[in-house]
SEMAR-755188 format. One record per residue (C-alpha): residue in three letters; z, y, x. Coordinates in steps of 0.001 Angstrom, whole numbers. Last residue first. Layout:
N
+------+---------+---------+---------+
! type !      zz !      yy !      xx !
+------+---------+---------+---------+
!  ALA !       Z !       Y !       X !
...
+------+---------+---------+---------+
This chain:
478
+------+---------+---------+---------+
! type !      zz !      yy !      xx !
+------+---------+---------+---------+
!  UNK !   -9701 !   53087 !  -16344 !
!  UNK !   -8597 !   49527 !  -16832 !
!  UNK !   -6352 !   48141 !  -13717 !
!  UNK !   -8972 !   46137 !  -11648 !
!  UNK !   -8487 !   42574 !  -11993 !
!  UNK !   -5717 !   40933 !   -9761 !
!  UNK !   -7656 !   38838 !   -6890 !
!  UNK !   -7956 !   34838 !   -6536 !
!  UNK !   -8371 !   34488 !   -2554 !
!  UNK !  -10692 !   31348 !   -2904 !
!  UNK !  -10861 !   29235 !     690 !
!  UNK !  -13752 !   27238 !    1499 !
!  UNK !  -14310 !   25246 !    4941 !
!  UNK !  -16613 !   25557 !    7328 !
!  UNK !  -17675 !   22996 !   10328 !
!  UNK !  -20832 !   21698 !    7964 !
!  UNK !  -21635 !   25480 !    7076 !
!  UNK !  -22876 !   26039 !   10609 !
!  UNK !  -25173 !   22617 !   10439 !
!  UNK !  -26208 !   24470 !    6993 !
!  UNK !  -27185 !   27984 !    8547 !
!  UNK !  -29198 !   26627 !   11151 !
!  UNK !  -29039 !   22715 !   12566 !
!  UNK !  -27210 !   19840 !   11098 !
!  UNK !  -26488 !   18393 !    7860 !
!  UNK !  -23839 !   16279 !    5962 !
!  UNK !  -24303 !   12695 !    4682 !
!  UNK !  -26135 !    9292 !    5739 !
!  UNK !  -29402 !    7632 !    6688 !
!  UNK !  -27679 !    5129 !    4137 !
!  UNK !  -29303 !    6632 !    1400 !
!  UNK !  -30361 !   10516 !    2509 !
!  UNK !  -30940 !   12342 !    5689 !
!  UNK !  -30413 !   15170 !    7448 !
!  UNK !  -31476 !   18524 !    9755 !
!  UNK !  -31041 !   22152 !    7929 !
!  UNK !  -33823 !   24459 !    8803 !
!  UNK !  -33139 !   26632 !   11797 !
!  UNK !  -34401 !   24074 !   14382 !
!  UNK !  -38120 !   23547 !   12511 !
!  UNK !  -39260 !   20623 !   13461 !
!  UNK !  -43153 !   20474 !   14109 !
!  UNK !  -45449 !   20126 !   11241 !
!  UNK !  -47846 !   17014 !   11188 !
!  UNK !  -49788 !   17458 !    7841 !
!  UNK !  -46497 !   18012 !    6659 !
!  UNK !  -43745 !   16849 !    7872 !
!  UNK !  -41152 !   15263 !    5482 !
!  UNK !  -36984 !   15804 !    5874 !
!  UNK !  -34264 !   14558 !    3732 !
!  UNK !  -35311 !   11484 !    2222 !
!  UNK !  -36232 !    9865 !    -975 !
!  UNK !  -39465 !   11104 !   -1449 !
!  UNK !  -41197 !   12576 !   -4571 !
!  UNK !  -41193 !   16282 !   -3171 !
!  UNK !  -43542 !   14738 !    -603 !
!  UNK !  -46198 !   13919 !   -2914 !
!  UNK !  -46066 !   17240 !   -4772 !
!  UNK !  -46182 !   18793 !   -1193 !
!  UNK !  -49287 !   16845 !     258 !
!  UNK !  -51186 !   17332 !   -2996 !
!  UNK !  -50618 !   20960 !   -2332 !
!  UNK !  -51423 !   20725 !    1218 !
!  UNK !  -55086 !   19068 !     496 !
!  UNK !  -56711 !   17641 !    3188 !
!  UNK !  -53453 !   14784 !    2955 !
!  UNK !  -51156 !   13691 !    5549 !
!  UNK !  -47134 !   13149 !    4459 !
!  UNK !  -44359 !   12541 !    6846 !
!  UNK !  -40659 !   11155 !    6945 !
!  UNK !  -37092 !   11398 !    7767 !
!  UNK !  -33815 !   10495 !    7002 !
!  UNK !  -33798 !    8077 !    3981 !
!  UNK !  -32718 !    4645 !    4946 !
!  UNK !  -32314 !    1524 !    2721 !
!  UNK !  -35760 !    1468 !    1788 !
!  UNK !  -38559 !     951 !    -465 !
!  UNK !  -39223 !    4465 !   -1131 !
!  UNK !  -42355 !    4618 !    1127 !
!  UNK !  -43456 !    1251 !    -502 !
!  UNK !  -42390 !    2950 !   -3955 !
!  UNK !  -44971 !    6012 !   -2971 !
!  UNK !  -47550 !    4087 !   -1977 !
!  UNK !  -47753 !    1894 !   -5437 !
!  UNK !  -47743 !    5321 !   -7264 !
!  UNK !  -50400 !    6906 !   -4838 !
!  UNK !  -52702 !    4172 !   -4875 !
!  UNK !  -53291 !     944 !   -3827 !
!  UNK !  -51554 !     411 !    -723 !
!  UNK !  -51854 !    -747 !    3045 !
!  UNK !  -48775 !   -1464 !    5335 !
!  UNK !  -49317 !    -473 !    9429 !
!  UNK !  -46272 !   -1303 !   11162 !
!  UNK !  -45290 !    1075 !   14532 !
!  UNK !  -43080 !    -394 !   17245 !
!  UNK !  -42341 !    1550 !   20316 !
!  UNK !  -38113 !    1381 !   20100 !
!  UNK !  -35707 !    1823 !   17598 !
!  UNK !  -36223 !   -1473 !   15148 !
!  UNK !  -34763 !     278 !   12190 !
!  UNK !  -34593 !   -2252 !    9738 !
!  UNK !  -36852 !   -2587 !    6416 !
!  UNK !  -40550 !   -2963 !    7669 !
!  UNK !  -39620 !   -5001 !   10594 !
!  UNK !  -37790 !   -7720 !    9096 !
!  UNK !  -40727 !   -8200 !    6232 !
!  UNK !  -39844 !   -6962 !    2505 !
!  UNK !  -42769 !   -4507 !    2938 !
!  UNK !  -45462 !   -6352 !    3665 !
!  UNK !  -47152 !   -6294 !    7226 !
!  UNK !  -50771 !   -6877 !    7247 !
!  UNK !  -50792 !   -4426 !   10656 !
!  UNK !  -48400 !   -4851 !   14345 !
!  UNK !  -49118 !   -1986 !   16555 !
!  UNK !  -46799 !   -2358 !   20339 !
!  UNK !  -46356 !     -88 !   22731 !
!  UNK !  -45331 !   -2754 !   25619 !
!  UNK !  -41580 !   -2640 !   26256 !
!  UNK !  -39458 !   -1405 !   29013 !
!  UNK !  -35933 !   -2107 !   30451 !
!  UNK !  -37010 !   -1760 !   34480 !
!  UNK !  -38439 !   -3765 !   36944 !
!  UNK !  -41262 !   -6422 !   36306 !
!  UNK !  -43339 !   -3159 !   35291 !
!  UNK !  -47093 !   -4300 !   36817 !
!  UNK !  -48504 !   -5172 !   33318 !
!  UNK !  -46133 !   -4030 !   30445 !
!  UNK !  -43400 !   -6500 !   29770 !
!  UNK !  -44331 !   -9692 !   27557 !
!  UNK !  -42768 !   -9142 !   23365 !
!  UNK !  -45860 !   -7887 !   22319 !
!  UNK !  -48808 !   -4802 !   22236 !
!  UNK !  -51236 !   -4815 !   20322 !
!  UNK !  -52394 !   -6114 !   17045 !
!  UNK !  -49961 !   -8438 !   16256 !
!  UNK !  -50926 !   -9476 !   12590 !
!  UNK !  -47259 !  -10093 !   10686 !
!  UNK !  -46668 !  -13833 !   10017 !
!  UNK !  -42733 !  -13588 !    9653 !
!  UNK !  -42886 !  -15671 !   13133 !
!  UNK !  -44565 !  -12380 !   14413 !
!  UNK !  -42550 !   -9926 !   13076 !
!  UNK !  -39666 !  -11851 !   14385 !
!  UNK !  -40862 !  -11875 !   18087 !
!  UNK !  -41523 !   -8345 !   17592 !
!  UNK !  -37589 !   -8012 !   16557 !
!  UNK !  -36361 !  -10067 !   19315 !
!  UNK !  -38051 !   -7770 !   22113 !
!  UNK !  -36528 !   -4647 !   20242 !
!  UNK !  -33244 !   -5726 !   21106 !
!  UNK !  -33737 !   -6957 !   24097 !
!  UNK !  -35382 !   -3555 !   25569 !
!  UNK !  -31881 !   -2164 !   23799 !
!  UNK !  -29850 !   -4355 !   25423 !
!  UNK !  -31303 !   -3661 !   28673 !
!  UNK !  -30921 !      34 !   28564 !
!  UNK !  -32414 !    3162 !   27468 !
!  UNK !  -35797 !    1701 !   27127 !
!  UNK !  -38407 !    2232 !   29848 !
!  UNK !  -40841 !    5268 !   29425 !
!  UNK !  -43635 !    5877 !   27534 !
!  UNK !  -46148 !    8903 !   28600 !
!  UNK !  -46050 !    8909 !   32169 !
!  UNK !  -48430 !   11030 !   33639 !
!  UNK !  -45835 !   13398 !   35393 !
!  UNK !  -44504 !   10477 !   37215 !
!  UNK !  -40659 !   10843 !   37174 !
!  UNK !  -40798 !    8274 !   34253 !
!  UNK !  -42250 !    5925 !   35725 !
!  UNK !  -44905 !    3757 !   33533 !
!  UNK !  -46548 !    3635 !   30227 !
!  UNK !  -49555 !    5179 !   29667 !
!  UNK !  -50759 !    5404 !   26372 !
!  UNK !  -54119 !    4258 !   25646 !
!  UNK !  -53288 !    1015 !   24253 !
!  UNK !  -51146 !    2419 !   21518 !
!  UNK !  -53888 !    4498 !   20298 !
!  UNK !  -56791 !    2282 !   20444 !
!  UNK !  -54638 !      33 !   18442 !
!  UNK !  -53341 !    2628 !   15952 !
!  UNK !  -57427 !    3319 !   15451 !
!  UNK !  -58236 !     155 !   15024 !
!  UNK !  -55288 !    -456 !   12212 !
!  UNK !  -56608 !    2984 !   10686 !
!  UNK !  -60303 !    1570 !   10294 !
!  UNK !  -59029 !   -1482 !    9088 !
!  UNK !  -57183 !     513 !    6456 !
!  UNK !  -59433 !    2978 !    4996 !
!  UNK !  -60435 !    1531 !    1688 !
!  UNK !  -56763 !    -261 !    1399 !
!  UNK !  -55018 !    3542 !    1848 !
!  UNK !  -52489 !    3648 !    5091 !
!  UNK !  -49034 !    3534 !    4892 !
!  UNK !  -47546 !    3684 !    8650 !
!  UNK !  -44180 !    2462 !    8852 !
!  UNK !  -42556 !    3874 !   12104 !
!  UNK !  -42437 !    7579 !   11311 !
!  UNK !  -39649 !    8465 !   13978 !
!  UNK !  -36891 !   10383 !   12700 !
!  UNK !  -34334 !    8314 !   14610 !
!  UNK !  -35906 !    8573 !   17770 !
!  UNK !  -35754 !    5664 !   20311 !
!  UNK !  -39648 !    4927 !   20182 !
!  UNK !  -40242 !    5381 !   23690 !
!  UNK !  -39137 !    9031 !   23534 !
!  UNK !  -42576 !    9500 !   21509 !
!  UNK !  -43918 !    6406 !   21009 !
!  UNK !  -43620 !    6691 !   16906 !
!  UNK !  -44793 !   10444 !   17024 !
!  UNK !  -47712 !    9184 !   18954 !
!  UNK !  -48595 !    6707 !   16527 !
!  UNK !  -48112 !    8942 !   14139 !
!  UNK !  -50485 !   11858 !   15484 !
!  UNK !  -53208 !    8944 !   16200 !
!  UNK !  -52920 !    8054 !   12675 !
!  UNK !  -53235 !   11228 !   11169 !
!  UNK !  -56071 !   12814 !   13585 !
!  UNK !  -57921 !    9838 !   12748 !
!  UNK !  -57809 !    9822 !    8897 !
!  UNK !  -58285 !   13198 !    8187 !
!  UNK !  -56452 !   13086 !    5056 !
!  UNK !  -58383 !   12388 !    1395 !
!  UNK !  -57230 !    8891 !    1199 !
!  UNK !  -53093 !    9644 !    1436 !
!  UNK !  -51522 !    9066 !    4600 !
!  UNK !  -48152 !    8341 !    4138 !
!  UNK !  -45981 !    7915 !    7323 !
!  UNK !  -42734 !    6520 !    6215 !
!  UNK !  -39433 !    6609 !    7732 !
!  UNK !  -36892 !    4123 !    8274 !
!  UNK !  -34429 !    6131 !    9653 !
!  UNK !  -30520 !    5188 !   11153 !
!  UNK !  -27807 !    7922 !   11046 !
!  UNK !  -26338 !   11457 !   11039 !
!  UNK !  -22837 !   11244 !    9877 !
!  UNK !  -20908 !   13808 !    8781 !
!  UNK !  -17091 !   13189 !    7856 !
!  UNK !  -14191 !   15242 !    6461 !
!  UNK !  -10744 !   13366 !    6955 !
!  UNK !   -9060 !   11498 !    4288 !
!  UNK !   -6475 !   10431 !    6902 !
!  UNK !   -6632 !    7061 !    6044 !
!  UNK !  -10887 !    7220 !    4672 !
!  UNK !  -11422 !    8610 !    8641 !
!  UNK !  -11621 !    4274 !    9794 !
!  UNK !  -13624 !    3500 !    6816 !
!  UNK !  -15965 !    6072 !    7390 !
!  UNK !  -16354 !    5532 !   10895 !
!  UNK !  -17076 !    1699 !   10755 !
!  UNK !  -19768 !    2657 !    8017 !
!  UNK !  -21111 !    5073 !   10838 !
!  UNK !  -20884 !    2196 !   13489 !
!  UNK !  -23292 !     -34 !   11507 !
!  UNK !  -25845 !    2983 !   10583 !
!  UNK !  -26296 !    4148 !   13864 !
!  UNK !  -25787 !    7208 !   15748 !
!  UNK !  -24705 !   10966 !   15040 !
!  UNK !  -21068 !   11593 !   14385 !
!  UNK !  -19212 !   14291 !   13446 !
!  UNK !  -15507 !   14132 !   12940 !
!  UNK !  -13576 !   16133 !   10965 !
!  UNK !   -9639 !   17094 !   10964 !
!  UNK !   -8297 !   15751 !   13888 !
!  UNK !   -4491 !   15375 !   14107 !
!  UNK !   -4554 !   12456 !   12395 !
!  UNK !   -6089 !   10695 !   14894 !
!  UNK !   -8502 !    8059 !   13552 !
!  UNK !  -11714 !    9170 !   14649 !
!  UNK !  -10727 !    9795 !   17437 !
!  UNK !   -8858 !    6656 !   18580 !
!  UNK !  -11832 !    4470 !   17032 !
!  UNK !  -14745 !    6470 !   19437 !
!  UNK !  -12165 !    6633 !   22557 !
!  UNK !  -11221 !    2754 !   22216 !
!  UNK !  -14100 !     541 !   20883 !
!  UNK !  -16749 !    3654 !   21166 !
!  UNK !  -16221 !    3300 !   25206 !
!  UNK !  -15331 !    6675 !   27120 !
!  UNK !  -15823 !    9941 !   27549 !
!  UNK !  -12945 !   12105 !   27176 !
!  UNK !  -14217 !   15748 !   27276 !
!  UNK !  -12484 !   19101 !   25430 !
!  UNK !  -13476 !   21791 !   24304 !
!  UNK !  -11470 !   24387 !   22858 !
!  UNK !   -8207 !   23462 !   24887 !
!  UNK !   -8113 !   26317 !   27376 !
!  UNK !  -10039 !   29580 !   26352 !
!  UNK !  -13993 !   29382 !   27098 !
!  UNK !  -14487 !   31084 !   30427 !
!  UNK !  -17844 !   30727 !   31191 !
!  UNK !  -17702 !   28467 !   34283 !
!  UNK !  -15757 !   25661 !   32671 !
!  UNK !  -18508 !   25970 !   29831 !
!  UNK !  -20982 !   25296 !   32374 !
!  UNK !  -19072 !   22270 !   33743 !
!  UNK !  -18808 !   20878 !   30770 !
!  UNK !  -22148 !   20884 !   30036 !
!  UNK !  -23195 !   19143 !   32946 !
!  UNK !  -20673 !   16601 !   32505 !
!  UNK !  -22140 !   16135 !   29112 !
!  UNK !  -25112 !   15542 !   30895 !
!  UNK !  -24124 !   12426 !   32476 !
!  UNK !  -22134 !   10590 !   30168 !
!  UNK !  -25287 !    8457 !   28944 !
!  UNK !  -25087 !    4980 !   28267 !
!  UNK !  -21029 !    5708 !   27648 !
!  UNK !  -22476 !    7917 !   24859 !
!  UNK !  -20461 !   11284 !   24467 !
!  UNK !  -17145 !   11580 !   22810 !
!  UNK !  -16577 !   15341 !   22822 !
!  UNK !  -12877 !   17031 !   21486 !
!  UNK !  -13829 !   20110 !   20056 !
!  UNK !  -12294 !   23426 !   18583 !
!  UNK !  -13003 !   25190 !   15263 !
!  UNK !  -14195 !   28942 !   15278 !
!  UNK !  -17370 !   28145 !   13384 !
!  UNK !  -19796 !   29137 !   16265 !
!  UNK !  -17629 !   26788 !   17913 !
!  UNK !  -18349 !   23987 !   15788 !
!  UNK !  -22073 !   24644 !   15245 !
!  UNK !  -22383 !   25068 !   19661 !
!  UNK !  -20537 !   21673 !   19713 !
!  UNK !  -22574 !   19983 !   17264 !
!  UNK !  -25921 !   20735 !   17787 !
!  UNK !  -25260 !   21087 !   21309 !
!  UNK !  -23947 !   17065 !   21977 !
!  UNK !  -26921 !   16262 !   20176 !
!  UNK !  -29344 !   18289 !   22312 !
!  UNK !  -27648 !   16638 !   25021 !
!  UNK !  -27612 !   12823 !   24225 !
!  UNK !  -31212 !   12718 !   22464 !
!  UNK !  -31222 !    8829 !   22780 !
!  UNK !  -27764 !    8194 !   23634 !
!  UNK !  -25778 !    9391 !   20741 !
!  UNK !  -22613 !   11577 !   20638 !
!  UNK !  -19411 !   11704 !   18901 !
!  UNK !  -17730 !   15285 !   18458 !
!  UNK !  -14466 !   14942 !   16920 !
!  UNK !  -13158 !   18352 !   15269 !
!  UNK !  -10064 !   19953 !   15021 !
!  UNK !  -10572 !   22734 !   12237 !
!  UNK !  -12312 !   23079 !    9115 !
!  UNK !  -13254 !   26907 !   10372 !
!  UNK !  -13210 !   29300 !    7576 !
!  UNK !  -15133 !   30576 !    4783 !
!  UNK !  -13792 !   32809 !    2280 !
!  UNK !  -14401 !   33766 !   -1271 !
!  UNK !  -12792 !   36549 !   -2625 !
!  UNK !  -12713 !   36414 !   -6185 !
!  UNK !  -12353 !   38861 !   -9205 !
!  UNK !  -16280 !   38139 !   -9930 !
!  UNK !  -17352 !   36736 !   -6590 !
!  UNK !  -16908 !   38060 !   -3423 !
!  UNK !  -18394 !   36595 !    -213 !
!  UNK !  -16865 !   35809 !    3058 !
!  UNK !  -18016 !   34608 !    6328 !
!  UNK !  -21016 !   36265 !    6491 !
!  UNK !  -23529 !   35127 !    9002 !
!  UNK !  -26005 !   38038 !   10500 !
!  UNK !  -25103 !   38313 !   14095 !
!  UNK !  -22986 !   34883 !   14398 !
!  UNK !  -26821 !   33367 !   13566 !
!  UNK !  -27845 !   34621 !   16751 !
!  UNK !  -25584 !   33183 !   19063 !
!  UNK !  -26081 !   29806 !   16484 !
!  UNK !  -29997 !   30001 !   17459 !
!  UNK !  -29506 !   30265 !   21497 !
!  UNK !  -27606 !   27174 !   21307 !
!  UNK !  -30562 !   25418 !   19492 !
!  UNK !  -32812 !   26903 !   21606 !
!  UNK !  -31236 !   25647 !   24939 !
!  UNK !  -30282 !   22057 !   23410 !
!  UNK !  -34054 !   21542 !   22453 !
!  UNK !  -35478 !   22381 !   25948 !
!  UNK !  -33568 !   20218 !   28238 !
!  UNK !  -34484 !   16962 !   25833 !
!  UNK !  -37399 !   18438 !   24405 !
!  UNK !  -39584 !   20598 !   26782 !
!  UNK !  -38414 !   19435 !   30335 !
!  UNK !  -37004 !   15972 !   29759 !
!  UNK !  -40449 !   15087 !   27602 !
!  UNK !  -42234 !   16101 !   30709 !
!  UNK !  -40317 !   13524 !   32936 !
!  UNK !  -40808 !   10517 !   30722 !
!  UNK !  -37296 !    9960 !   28913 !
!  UNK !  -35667 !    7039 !   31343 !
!  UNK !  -31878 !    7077 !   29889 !
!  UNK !  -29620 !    8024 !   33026 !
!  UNK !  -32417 !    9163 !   35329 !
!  UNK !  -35112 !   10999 !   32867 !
!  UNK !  -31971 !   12889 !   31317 !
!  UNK !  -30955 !   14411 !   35005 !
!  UNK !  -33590 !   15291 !   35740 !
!  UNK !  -33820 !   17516 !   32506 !
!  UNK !  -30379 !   18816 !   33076 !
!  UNK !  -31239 !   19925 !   36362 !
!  UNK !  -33901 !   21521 !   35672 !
!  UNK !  -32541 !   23569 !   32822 !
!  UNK !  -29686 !   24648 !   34891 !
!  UNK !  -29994 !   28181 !   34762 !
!  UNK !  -31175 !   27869 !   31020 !
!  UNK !  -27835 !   25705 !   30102 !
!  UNK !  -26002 !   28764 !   31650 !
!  UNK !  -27637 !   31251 !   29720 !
!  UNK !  -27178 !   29452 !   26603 !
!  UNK !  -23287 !   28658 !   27217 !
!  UNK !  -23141 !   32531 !   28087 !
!  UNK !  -24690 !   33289 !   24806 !
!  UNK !  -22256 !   31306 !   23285 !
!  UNK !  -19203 !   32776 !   24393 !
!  UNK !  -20424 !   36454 !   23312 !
!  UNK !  -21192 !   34829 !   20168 !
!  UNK !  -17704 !   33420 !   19794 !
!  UNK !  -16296 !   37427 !   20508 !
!  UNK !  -19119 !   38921 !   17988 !
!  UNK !  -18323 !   36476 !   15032 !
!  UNK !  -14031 !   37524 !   15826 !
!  UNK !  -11353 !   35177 !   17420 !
!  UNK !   -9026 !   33908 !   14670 !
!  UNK !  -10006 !   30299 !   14997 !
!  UNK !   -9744 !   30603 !   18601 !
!  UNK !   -5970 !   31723 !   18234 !
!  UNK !   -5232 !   29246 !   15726 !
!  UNK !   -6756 !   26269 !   17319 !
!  UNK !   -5715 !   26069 !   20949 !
!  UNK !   -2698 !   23946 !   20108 !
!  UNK !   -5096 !   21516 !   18022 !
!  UNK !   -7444 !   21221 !   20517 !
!  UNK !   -4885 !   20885 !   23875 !
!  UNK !   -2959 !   17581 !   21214 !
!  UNK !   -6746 !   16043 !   20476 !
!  UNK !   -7362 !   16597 !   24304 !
!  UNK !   -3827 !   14548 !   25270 !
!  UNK !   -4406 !   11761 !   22171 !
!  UNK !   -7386 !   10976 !   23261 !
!  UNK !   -6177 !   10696 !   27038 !
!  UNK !   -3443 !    7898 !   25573 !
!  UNK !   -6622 !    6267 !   23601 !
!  UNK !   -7736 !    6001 !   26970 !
!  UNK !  -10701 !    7008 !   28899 !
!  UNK !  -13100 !    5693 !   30595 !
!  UNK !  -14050 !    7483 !   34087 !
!  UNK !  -17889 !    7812 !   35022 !
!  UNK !  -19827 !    5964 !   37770 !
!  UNK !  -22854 !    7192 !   38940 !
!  UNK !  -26619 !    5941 !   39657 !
!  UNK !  -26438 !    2052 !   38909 !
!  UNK !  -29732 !     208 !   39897 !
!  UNK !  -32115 !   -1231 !   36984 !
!  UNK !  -34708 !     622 !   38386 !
!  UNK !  -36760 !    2284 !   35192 !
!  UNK !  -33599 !    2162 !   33283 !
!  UNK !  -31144 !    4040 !   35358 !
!  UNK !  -27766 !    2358 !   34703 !
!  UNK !  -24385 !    4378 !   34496 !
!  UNK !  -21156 !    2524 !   35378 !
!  UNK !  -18186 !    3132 !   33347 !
!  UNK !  -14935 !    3042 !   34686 !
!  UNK !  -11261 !    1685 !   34035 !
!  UNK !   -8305 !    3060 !   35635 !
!  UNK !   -6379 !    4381 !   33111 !
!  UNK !   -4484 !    7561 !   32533 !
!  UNK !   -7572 !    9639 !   33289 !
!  UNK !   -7634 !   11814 !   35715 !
!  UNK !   -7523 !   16027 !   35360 !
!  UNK !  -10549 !   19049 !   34969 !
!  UNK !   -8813 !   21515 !   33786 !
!  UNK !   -9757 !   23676 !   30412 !
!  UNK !   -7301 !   21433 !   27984 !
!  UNK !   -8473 !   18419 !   29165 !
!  UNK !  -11665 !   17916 !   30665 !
!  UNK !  -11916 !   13829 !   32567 !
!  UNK !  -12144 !   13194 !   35946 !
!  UNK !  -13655 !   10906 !   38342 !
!  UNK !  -17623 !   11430 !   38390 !
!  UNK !  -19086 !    9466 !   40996 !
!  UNK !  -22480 !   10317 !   41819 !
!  UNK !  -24442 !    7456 !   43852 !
+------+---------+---------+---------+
């Protein structure tokens, strides 16, 4: 078992003040793997104290000097790419090839995309008589998820010191592990004392200490809609800037003249993908009346054909849930689609066949689902798809719109045009269509309570900037 006992502090590894640990859980074996430190609100207030000291000089490093950081932080994340991606499948069961391309890959191209972006960014502008300037917002409070845990530690922590601010990193207590990783590659590159810093801990203690230290001047947070209300009010004392990257509710609309099969079986996929636990995931599936049985077969035929297992094995497509709460979780809201009188069409609340051991869940399809049921308005986070028929465009549009959240979506249609003029009527922040892949230089967030700020590319730079006007004389007349 690995036994991780310190916490990063000002650019040396040191103990925490307390003696309390966390014990990491694979999910496919139920057997702890490692034990991680939990820090203290006293160790918060140690790496917020190393951040704000090391401020002013990194802030006043130069584009070229941060890139030259950064590039190292990329090349070390590629030299341990393997690592990183076994290390995923173990602490939060993503299917082995996932952990390869996604969850190792996506934090290697997104660091390798704010290097670049320090070639071309310009930090100032003039305007008029003005000089307008951006600069770094300052301390900032990284606070992680569990479900993409390194590629959203690197989206913010690569964006922050592309910016010149420094970090303090609150990573899931689910899943410390790869943050260690990372910190021990930026150890290894050289990065000044104090810029990053690492207290892991519980949300309770580290998560509520950070975010209200007034000595940190942002916090961004990605994770669920309860705890990012909690942050807000918590950061509203010290009027603190906030992003928060939230819950999703997001619609699939597939309008009549789409290729009906390719559609659904690309959204159910995109709904099983990372066993469901993706916040972008299109988990309502509107599907036109004349075509719907059809489309509720097809969702069937595609749930039940995807194999759910180990995640080490290589044909594992659906892996066990991040944890035990979370398989309960998602357990007790099948259970409720059913008593709500939703048509189970696959799947259910029983374990898969042969998988006694381990937190997972059956792929499950559930169809005559209306939209003010339990499972068409909260995120349920796990393999559960709901097939809702409509009309017409108007009455599929307001289902789509029907929601609390507004993070993601996608739009299928023969016809990209009509695809676009639909899309441009949703309420959210991102639509694929006609299944486009994310794009990790466009800006990344939602809408509604899916909540504020944005990530990736130019704008998830701009999120750790702030404006300064440098009001000039005019020119003396000629």
């Amino acid at each position: 078992m690995l036994e991780h006992k310190n916490l990063y502090i000002d650019g040396v590894w040191r103990r925490s003040s307390g003696d309390e640990v966390t014990e990491v859980v694979n999910p496919a074996t139920e057997q702890v793997i490692a034990v991680v430190p939990a820090a203290t609100a006293k160790d918060v207030d140690a790496a917020v104290a190393a951040a704000r000291v090391a401020l002013p000089a990194w802030s006043r490093t130069s584009p070229d000097d941060r890139r030259a950081f950064l590039d190292r932080l990329h090349q070390g994340l590629v030299q341990r790419a393997d690592e990183i991606a076994a290390t995923i499948t173990a602490q939060m069961g993503a299917p082995r090839q996932n952990s390869r391309t996604v969850q190792a890959g996506l934090p290697i191209a997104v660091s390798e995309s704010y290097a670049r972006l320090l070639q071309s960014y310009d930090f100032q502008e003039r305007i008029g008589t003005t000089l307008v300037v951006k600069e770094p917002v300052g301390v900032v409070a990284a606070v992680t998820p569990w479900n993409y845990p390194l590629h959203q530690i690197v989206a913010k922590v690569a964006a922050a010191l592309a910016a010149g601010c420094t970090v303090v990193l609150k990573p899931s207590e689910v899943t410390p592990l790869d943050a260690y990783l990372l910190t021990e590659i930026i150890d290894a590159i050289g990065l000044p004392p104090g810029v990053f810093n690492l207290v892991p801990g519980t949300g309770a203690v580290v998560g509520e200490a950070l975010v209200a230290h007034r000595d940190v001047d942002m916090v961004s947070f990605t994770g669920s809609t309860r705890a990012g209300k909690r942050i807000g009010e918590l950061a509203a004392a010290t009027v603190k800037k906030v992003a928060l990257e939230l819950g999703g509710k997001s619609a699939n609309v597939i309008l009549p003249d789409a290729d009906l099969e390719s559609a659904v079986r690309g959204g159910v996929a995109n709904v099983l993908f990372n066993s469901g636990q993706t916040c972008t995931a299109w988990t309502r599936m509107l599907v036109h009346r004349d075509s719907y049985e059809h489309a509720v077969q097809l969702a069937r035929e595609a749930a039940e054909t995807a194999v759910v297992g180990d995640p080490t094995d290589e044909r594992t497509q659906v892996g066990p849930l991040a944890s035990a709460v979370q398989r309960d979780r998602v357990r007790t809201y099948i259970a409720e689609g059913i008593e709500q009188g939703a048509r189970l069409v696959t799947g259910g609340i029983e374990p898969p066949t042969g998988l006694l051991a381990g937190y997972y869940v059956r792929p499950t399809v559930f169809a005559d689902v209306t939209e003010d049921m339990t499972i068409a308005q909260e995120e349920i986070f796990g393999p559960v798809i709901v097939l809702i028929p409509y009309a017409d465009e108007d009455e599929a549009l307001r289902i789509a719109n029907n929601s609390l959240y507004g993070l993601s979506g996608a739009v299928f249609s023969a016809s990209q045009d009509r695809a676009l003029a639909f899309a441009h009527r949703l309420d959210t922040g991102m639509v694929h269509i006609n299944g486009a892949p994310l794009d990790l230089l466009a800006p990344f967030g939602g809408y509604k309570q899916s909540g504020n700020g944005r990530e990736l590319g130019v704008h998830g730079l701009e999120e750790f900037l702030q404006t300064k006007t440098l009001q000039l004389p005019a020119p003396a007349a000629a």
